[in-house]
GUZA-402300 format. One record per residue (C-alpha): residue number from 1; residue in one letter; z, x, y. Coordinates in nm, 2 decimals, m for minus. Layout:
<atoms>
+-----+-----+--------+--------+--------+
:   n : res :      z :      x :      y :
+-----+-----+--------+--------+--------+
: NUM :   a :      Z :      X :      Y :
...
+-----+-----+--------+--------+--------+
</atoms>
This chain:
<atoms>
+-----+-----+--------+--------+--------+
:   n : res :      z :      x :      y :
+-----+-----+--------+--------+--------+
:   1 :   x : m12.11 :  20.96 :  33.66 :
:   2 :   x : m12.15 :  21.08 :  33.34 :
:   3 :   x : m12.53 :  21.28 :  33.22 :
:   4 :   x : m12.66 :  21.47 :  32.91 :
:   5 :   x : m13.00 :  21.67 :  32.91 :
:   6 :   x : m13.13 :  21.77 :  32.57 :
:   7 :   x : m13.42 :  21.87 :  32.42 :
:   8 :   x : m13.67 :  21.66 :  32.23 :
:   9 :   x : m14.03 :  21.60 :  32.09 :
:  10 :   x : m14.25 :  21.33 :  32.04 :
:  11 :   x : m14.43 :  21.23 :  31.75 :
:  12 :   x : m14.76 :  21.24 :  31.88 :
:  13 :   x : m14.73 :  21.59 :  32.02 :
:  14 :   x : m14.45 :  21.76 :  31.81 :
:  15 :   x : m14.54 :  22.15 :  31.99 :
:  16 :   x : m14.47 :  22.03 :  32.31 :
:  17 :   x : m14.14 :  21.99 :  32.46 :
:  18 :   x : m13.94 :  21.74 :  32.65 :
:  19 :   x : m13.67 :  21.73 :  32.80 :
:  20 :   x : m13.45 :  21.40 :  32.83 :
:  21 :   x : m13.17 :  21.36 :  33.10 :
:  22 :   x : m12.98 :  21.03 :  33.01 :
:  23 :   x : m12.72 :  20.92 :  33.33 :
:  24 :   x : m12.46 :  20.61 :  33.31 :
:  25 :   x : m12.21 :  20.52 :  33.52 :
:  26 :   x : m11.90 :  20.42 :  33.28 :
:  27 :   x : m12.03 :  20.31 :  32.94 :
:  28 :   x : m12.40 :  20.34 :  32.75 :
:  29 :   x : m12.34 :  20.00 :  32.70 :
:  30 :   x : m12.33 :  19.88 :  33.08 :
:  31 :   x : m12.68 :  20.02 :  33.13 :
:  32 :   x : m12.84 :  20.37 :  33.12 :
:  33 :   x : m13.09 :  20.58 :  33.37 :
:  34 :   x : m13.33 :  20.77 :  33.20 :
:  35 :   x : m13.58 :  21.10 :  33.30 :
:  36 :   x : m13.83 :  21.28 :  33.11 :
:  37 :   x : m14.02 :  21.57 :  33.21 :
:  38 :   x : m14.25 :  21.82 :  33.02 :
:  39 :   x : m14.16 :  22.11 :  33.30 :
:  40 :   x : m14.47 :  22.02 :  33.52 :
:  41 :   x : m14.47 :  21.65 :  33.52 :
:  42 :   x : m14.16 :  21.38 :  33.51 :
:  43 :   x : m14.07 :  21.04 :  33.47 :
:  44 :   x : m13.79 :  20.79 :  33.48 :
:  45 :   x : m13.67 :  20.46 :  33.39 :
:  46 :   x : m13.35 :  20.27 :  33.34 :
:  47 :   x : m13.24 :  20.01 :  33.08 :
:  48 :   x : m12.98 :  19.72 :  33.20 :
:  49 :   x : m12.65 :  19.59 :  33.02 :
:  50 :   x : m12.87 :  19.28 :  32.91 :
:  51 :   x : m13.17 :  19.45 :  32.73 :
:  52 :   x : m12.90 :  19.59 :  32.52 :
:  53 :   x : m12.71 :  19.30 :  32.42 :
:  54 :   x : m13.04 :  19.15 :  32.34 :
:  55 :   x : m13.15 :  19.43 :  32.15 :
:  56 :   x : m12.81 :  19.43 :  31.97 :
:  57 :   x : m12.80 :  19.05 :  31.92 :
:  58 :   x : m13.17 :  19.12 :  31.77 :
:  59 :   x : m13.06 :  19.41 :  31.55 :
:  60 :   x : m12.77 :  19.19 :  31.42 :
:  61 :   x : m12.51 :  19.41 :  31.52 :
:  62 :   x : m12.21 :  19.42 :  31.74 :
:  63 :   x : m12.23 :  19.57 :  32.05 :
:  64 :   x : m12.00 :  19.84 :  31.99 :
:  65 :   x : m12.19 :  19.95 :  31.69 :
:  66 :   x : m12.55 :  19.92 :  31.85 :
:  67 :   x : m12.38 :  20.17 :  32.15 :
:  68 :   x : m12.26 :  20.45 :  31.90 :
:  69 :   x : m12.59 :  20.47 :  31.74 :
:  70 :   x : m12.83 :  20.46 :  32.08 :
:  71 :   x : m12.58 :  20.72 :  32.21 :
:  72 :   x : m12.64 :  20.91 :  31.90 :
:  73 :   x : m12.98 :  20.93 :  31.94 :
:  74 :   x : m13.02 :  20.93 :  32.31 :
:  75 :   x : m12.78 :  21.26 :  32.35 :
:  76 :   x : m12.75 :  21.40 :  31.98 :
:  77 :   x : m12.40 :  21.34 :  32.05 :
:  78 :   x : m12.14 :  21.14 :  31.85 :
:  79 :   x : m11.94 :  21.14 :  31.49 :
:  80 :   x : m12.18 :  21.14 :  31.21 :
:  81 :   x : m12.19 :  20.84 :  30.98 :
:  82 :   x : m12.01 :  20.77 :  30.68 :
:  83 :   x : m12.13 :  20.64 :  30.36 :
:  84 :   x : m11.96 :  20.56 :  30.07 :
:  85 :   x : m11.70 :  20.74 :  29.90 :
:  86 :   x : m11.70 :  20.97 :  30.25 :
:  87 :   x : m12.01 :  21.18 :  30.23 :
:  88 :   x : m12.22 :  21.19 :  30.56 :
:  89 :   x : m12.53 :  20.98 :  30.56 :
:  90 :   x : m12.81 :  21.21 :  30.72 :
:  91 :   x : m13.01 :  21.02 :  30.96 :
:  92 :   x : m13.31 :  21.10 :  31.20 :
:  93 :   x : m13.38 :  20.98 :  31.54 :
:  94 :   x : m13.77 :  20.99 :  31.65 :
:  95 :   x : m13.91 :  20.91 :  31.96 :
:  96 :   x : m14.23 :  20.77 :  32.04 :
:  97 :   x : m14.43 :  20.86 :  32.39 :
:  98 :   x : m14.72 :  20.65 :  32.51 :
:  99 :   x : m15.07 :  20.89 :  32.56 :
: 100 :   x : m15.02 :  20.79 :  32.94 :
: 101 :   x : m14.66 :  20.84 :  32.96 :
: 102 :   x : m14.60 :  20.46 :  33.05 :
: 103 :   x : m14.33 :  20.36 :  32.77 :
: 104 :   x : m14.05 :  20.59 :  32.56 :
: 105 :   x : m13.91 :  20.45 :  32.23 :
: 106 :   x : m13.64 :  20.56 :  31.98 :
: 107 :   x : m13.57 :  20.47 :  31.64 :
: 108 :   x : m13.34 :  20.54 :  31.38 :
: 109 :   x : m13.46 :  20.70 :  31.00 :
: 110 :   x : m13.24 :  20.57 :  30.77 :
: 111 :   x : m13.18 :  20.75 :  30.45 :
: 112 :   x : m13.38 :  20.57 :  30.25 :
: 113 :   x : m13.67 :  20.63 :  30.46 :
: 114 :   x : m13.65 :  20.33 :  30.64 :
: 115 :   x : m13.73 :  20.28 :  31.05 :
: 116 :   x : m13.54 :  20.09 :  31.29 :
: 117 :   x : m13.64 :  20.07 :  31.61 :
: 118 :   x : m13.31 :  20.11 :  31.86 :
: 119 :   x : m13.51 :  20.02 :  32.18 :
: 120 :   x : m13.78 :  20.12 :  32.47 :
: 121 :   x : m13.76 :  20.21 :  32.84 :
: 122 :   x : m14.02 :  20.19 :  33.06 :
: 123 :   x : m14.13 :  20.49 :  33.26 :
: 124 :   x : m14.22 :  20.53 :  33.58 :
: 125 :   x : m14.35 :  20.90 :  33.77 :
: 126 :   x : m14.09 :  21.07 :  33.92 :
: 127 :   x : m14.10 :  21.25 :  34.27 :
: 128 :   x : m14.13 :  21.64 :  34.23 :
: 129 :   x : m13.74 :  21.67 :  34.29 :
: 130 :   x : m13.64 :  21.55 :  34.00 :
: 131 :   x : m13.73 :  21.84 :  33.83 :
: 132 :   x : m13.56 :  22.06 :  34.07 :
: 133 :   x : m13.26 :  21.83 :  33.99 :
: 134 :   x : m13.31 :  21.83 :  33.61 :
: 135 :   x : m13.32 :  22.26 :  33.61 :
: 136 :   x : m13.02 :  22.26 :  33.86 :
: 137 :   x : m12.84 :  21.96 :  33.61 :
: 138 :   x : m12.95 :  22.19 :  33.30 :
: 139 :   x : m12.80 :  22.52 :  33.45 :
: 140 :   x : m12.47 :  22.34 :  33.56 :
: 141 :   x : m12.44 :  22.21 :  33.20 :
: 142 :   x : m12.48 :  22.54 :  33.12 :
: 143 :   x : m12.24 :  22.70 :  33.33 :
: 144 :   x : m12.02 :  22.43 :  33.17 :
: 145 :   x : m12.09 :  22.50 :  32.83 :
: 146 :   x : m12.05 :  22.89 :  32.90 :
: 147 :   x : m11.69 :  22.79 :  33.08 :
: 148 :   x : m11.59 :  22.61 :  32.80 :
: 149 :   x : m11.68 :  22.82 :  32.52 :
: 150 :   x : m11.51 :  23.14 :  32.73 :
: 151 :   x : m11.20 :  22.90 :  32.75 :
: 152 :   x : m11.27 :  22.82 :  32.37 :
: 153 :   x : m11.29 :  23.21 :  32.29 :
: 154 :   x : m10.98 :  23.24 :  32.47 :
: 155 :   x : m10.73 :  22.97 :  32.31 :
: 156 :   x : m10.90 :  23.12 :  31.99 :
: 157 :   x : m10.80 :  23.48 :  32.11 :
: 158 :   x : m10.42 :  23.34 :  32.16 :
: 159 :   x : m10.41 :  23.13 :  31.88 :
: 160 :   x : m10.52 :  23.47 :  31.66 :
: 161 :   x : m10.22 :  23.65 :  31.88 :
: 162 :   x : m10.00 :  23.39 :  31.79 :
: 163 :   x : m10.07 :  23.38 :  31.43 :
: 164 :   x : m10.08 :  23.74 :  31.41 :
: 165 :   x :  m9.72 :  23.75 :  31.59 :
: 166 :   x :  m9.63 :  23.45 :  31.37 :
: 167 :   x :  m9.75 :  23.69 :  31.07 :
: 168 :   x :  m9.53 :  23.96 :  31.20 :
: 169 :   x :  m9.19 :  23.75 :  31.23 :
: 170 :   x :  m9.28 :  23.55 :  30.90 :
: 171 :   x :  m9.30 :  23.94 :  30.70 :
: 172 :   x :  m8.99 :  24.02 :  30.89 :
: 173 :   x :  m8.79 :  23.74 :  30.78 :
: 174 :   x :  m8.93 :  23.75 :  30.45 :
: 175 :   x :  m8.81 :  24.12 :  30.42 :
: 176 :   x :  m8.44 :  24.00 :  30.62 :
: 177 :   x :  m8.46 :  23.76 :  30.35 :
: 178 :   x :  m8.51 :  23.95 :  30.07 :
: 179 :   x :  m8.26 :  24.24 :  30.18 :
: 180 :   x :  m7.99 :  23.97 :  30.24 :
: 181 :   x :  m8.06 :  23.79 :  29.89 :
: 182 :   x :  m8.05 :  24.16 :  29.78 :
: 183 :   x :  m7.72 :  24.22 :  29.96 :
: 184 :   x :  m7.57 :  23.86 :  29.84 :
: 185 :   x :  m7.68 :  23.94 :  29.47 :
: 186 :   x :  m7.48 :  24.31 :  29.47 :
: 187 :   x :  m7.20 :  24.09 :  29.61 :
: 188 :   x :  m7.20 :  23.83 :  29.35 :
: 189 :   x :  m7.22 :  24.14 :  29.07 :
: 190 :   x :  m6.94 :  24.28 :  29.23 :
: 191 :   x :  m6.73 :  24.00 :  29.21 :
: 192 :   x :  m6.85 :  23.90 :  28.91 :
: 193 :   x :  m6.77 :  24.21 :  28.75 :
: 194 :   x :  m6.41 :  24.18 :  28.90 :
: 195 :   x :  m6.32 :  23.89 :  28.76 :
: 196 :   x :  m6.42 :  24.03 :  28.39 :
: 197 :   x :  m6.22 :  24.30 :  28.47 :
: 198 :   x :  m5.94 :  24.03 :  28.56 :
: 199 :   x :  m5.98 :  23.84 :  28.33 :
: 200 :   x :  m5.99 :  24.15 :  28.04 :
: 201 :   x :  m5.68 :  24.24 :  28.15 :
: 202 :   x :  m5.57 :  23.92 :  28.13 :
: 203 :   x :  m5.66 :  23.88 :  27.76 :
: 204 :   x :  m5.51 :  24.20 :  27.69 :
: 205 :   x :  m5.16 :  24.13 :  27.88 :
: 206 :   x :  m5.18 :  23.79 :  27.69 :
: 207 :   x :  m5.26 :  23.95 :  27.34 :
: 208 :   x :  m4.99 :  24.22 :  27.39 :
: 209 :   x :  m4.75 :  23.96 :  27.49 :
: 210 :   x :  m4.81 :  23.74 :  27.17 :
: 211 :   x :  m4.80 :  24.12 :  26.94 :
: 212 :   x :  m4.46 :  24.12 :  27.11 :
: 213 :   x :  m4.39 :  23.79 :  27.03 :
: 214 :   x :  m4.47 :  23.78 :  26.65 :
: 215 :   x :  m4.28 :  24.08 :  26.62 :
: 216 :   x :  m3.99 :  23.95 :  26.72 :
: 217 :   x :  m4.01 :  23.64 :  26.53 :
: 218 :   x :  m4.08 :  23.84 :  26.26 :
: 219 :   x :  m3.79 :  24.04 :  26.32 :
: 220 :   x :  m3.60 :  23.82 :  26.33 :
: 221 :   x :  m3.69 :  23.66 :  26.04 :
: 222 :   x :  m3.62 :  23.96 :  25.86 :
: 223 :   x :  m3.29 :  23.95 :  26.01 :
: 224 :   x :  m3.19 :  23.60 :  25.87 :
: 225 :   x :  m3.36 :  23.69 :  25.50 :
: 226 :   x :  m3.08 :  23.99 :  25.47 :
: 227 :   x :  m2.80 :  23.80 :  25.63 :
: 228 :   x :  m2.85 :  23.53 :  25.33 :
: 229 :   x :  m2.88 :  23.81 :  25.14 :
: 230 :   x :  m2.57 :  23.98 :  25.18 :
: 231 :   x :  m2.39 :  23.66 :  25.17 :
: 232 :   x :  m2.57 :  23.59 :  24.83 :
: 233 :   x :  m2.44 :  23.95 :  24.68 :
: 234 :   x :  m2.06 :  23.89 :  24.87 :
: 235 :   x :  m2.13 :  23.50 :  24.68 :
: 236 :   x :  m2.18 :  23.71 :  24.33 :
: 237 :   x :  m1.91 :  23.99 :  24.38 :
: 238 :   x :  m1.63 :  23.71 :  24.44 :
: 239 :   x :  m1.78 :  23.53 :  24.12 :
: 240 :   x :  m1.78 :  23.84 :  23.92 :
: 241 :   x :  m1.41 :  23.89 :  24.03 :
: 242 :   x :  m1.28 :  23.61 :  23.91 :
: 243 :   x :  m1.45 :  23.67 :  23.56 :
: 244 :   x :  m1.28 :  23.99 :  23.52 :
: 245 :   x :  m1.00 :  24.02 :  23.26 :
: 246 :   x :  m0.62 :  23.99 :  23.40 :
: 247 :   x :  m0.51 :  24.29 :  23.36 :
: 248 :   x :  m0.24 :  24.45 :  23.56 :
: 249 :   x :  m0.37 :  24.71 :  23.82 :
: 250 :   x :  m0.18 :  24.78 :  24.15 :
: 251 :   x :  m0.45 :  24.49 :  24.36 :
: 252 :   x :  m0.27 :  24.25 :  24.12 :
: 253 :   x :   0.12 :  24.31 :  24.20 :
: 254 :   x :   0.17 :  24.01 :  24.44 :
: 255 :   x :   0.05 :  23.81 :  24.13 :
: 256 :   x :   0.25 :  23.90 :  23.86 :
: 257 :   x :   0.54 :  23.89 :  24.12 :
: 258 :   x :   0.47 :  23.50 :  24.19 :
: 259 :   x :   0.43 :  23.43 :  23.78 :
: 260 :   x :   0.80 :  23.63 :  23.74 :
: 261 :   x :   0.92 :  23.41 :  24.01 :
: 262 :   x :   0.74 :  23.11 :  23.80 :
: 263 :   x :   0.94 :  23.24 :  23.49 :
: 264 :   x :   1.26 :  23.19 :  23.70 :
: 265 :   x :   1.24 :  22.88 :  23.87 :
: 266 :   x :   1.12 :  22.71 :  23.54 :
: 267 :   x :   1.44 :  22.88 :  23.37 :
: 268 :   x :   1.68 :  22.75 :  23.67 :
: 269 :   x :   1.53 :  22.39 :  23.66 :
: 270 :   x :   1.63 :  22.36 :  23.26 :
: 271 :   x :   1.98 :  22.48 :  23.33 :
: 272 :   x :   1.99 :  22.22 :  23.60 :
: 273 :   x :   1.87 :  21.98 :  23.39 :
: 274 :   x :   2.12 :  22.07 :  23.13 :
: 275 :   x :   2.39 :  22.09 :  23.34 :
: 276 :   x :   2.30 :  21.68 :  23.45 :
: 277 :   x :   2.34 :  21.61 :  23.10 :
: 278 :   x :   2.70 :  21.74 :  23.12 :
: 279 :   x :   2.79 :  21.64 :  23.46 :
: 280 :   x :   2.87 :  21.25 :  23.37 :
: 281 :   x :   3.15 :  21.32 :  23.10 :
: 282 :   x :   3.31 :  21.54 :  23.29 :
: 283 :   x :   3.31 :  21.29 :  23.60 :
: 284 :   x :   3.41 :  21.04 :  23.35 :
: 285 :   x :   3.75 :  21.26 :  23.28 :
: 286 :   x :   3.79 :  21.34 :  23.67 :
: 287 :   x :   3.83 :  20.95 :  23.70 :
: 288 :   x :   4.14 :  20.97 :  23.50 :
: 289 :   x :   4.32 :  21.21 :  23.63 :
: 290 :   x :   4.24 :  21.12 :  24.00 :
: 291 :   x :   4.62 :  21.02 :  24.18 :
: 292 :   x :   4.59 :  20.67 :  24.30 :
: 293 :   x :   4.73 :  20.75 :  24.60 :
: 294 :   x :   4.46 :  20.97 :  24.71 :
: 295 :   x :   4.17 :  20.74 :  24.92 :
: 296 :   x :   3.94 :  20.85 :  25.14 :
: 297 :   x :   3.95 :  20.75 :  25.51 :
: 298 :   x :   3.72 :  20.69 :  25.69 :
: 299 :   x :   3.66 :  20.84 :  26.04 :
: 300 :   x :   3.77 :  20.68 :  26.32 :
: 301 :   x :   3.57 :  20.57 :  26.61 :
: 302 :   x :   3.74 :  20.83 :  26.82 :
: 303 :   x :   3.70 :  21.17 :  26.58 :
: 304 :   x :   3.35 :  21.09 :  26.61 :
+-----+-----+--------+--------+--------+
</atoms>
């Protein structure tokens, strides 16, 4: 069983208040008790499932929509409607007493000014109890709504503990954070710095290297321009050697030894040839006075 009490006022009689206590079992839209009462007086009725699907099929609406609104206006309860583009329409329930407290209605102030009535109950005097029962219903609710805003204050209370310790650890690692970034930067510097270094080195071992290396292609360079060089002046001594004038000096003994020897041979080979010319006249006269009996023999097998 489900109940509301709020407090309302008539249009006839705006400075006087009522109080309405609206009761249903499991939905608004299965049927609805209803009690009013000015704190002296009180009165009570009750609207059935049908009367509402009449009044919904008479409104034109669905039943679902019909429900929302009458609970709207019956409890000041509910989600507030939506127009276009999102913004909240305002709208105004007013309810309408009769002067001898025979008949309640409600209806709904559109916007635009325009009224639509959501329904009527019929009323009925109510024994003295129910205002006993309305005050006792009205101080339970308000137990209720004192228990639930001290259990509100306190999930608000440890939800502001828990943000504030969320705070705390959030700073912290923010500060972890920023000291390790710190820390990783000085590292990265570090090595960063190193491997200049390295590589500056590097360079320098790799420029001195290639110094070294010119050099000693230049060297040697140098070494093969004076060995052609001295070859060219040994080239040009030789040459200017066998320019000079022959003139006898003690280097050129050997050579004026070979022309003497020259001088001879060429003086033996005419006596030689002179002596050929001579030879065959004397070997004619031999011929003559050779004995006859004078032959050569010849070897034998055996003296051989």
């Amino acid at each position: 069983m489900s109940g509301t009490v709020r407090q309302i006022s008539v249009v006839l009689d705006p400075s006087i208040p009522y109080f309405l206590r609206v009761d249903w079992a499991e939905d608004l839209g299965a049927g609805f008790t209803l009690a009013l009462s000015d704190g002296s007086s009180s009165w009570i009725g009750e609207v059935p499932e049908e009367e509402m699907m009449r009044k919904a099929t008479e409104l034109g609406v669905k039943r679902e929509k019909y429900v929302e609104d009458l609970h709207r206006a019956l409890t000041g309860g509910g989600e507030s409607r939506r127009g276009r583009g999102g913004v909240a329409e305002k709208e105004e329930y007013l309810f309408h007493l009769s002067s001898d407290h025979g008949c309640l209605s409600y209806d709904k102030k559109t916007q635009r000014g325009v009224l639509v009535n959501m329904g009527a109950v019929e009323l009925h005097p109510a024994p003295v109890d129910l205002n006993r029962e309305m005050i006792a219903h009205t101080l339970e609710h308000s137990a209720d709504l004192e228990a639930e805003n001290r259990r509100l204050q306190e999930k608000n209370q440890t939800l502001r503990q828990e943000r504030q310790h969320l705070l705390a650890d959030l700073e912290k690692h923010v500060q972890e954070m920023e000291t390790m970034e710190g820390d990783l930067f000085s590292r990265f510097i570090m090595l960063l710095n190193e491997k200049k270094a390295k590589i500056r080195a590097l360079q320098d071992t790799i420029r001195h290297d290639q110094q070294q290396l010119d050099q000693g292609v230049e060297e040697q360079e140098n070494h093969r321009v004076t060995g052609v060089t001295v070859k060219s002046k040994a080239g040009d001594s030789i040459k200017e050697e066998e320019d000079l004038p022959q003139s006898f000096h003690p280097s050129q003994a050997p050579t004026v030894l070979i022309r003497d020897i020259s001088s001879q041979t060429s003086s033996m080979e005419d006596t030689v040839r002179d002596s050929k010319d001579v030879l065959p006249s004397r070997k004619h006269g031999l011929c003559y006075h050779q004995s006859p009996e004078l032959k050569v023999k010849k070897p034998s097998p055996d003296q051989k």
